[in-house]
C-alpha positions as CSV (number, residue, x, y, z in Angstrom):
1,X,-10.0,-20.8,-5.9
2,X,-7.3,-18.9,-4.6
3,X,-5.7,-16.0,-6.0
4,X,-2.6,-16.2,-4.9
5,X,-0.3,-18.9,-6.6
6,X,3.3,-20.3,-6.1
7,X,4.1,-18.8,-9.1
8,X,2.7,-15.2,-7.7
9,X,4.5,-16.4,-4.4
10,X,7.7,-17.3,-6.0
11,X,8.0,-13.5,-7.8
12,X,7.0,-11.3,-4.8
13,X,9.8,-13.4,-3.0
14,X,12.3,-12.8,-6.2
15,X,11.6,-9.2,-5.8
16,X,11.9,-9.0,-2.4
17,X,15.4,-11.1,-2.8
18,X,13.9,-13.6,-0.1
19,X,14.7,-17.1,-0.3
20,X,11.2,-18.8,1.2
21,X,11.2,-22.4,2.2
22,X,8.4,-24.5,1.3
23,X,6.3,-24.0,4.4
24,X,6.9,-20.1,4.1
25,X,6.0,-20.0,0.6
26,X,2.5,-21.8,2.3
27,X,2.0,-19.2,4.7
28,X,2.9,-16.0,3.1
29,X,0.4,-17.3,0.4
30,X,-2.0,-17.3,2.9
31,X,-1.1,-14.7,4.6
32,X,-1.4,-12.3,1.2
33,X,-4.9,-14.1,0.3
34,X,-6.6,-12.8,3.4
35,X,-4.8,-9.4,2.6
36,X,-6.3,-9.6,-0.4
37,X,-9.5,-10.3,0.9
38,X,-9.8,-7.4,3.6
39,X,-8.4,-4.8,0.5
40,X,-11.9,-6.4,-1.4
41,X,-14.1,-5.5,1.7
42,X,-13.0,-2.3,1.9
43,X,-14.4,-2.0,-1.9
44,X,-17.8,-3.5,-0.6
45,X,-18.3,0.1,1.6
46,X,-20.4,2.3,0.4
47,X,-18.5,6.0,0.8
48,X,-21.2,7.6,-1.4
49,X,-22.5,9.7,1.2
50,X,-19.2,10.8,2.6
51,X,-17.5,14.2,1.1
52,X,-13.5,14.0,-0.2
53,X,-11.3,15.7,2.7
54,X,-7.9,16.1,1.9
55,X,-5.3,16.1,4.9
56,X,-3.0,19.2,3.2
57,X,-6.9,21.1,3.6
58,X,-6.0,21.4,7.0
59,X,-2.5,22.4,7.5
60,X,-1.8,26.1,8.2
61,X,0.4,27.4,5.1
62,X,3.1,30.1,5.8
63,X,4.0,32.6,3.0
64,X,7.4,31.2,1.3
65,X,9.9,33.9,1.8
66,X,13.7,33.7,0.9
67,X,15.9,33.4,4.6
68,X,19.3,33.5,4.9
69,X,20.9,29.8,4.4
70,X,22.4,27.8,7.6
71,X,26.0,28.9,7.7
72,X,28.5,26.5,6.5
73,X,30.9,26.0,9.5
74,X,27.1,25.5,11.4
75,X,26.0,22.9,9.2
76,X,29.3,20.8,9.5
77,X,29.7,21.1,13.0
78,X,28.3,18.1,14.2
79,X,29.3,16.0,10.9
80,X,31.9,13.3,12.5
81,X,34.3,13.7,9.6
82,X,34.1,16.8,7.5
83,X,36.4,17.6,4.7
84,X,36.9,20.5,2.4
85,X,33.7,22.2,3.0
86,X,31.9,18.8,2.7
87,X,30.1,16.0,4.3
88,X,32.4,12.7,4.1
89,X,30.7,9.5,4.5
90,X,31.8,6.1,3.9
91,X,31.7,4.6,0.7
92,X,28.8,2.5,0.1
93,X,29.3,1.4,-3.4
94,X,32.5,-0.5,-4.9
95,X,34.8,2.2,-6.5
Protein backbone atom coordinates (compact mmCIF):
# COMPACT_ATOMS: atom_id res chain seq x y z
CA UNK A 1 0.00 0.00 0.00
CA UNK A 2 1.27 3.19 -0.75
CA UNK A 3 2.42 5.77 1.52
CA UNK A 4 1.85 8.56 -0.19
CA UNK A 5 -1.88 9.74 -0.52
CA UNK A 6 -3.83 12.56 -2.35
CA UNK A 7 -4.38 13.95 0.79
CA UNK A 8 -0.36 13.85 1.58
CA UNK A 9 -0.12 15.03 -2.18
CA UNK A 10 -2.66 17.72 -1.81
CA UNK A 11 -0.62 19.42 1.39
CA UNK A 12 2.92 19.21 0.13
CA UNK A 13 1.34 21.05 -3.03
CA UNK A 14 -0.63 23.67 -0.50
CA UNK A 15 2.78 24.31 1.01
CA UNK A 16 4.55 24.66 -1.91
CA UNK A 17 1.54 27.12 -3.23
CA UNK A 18 1.42 24.77 -6.47
CA UNK A 19 -1.73 24.23 -8.08
CA UNK A 20 -1.22 20.26 -9.51
CA UNK A 21 -3.58 18.91 -12.06
CA UNK A 22 -4.83 15.62 -11.66
CA UNK A 23 -2.23 13.80 -13.64
CA UNK A 24 0.60 15.76 -11.68
CA UNK A 25 -0.91 14.99 -8.48
CA UNK A 26 -0.38 11.10 -10.02
CA UNK A 27 3.04 11.52 -10.81
CA UNK A 28 4.49 13.56 -8.06
CA UNK A 29 2.82 10.78 -5.83
CA UNK A 30 4.88 8.55 -7.46
CA UNK A 31 7.52 10.27 -7.91
CA UNK A 32 7.82 10.93 -3.73
CA UNK A 33 7.01 7.06 -3.13
CA UNK A 34 10.11 5.89 -4.89
CA UNK A 35 11.86 8.81 -2.91
CA UNK A 36 10.63 7.36 -0.17
CA UNK A 37 11.70 4.18 -0.90
CA UNK A 38 15.53 4.88 -1.77
CA UNK A 39 15.59 7.16 1.84
CA UNK A 40 14.30 3.41 3.41
CA UNK A 41 17.31 1.65 1.66
CA UNK A 42 19.69 3.77 2.80
CA UNK A 43 18.41 2.71 6.41
CA UNK A 44 18.86 -1.05 5.33
CA UNK A 45 23.09 -0.28 5.23
CA UNK A 46 24.83 -1.37 7.74
CA UNK A 47 27.48 1.71 8.78
CA UNK A 48 28.41 -0.12 11.98
CA UNK A 49 31.82 -0.59 11.02
CA UNK A 50 32.42 2.82 9.68
CA UNK A 51 33.83 5.69 12.21
CA UNK A 52 31.82 9.29 12.38
CA UNK A 53 34.00 11.91 10.30
CA UNK A 54 32.83 15.29 10.43
CA UNK A 55 33.66 17.59 7.36
CA UNK A 56 34.53 20.92 9.80
CA UNK A 57 37.46 17.95 11.13
CA UNK A 58 39.20 18.90 8.26
CA UNK A 59 39.17 22.45 7.57
CA UNK A 60 42.27 24.47 8.59
CA UNK A 61 41.05 27.06 11.37
CA UNK A 62 42.77 30.59 11.52
CA UNK A 63 43.05 32.35 14.92
CA UNK A 64 40.00 35.03 15.06
CA UNK A 65 41.67 38.39 15.30
CA UNK A 66 39.90 41.79 15.23
CA UNK A 67 40.94 43.72 11.47
CA UNK A 68 40.08 46.85 10.56
CA UNK A 69 36.43 47.06 8.89
CA UNK A 70 36.01 47.61 4.88
CA UNK A 71 35.79 51.37 4.63
CA UNK A 72 32.47 52.84 4.00
CA UNK A 73 33.00 54.90 0.66
CA UNK A 74 34.66 51.12 -0.44
CA UNK A 75 31.87 49.14 0.49
CA UNK A 76 29.29 51.46 -1.42
CA UNK A 77 31.20 51.89 -4.36
CA UNK A 78 29.89 49.48 -6.52
CA UNK A 79 26.17 49.65 -4.92
CA UNK A 80 24.07 51.10 -8.08
CA UNK A 81 22.11 53.53 -5.99
CA UNK A 82 23.59 54.50 -2.66
CA UNK A 83 22.11 56.96 -0.28
CA UNK A 84 23.09 58.58 2.93
CA UNK A 85 25.77 56.16 3.86
CA UNK A 86 23.39 53.31 2.84
CA UNK A 87 22.51 50.59 0.57
CA UNK A 88 19.12 51.54 -1.35
CA UNK A 89 17.23 48.75 -2.84
CA UNK A 90 13.81 48.55 -4.15
CA UNK A 91 11.05 48.00 -2.09
CA UNK A 92 9.91 44.49 -1.97
CA UNK A 93 7.08 44.60 0.39
CA UNK A 94 3.84 46.91 0.09
CA UNK A 95 4.43 50.12 2.21
Amino acid sequence: MPRIDERTIDGVARLARLRLTPEERVRYARELEAILAWAESLQAIDTSGVPPHSASAAVALREDVPQDCLPRDAALGPAPDPADGLFRVPRILPG
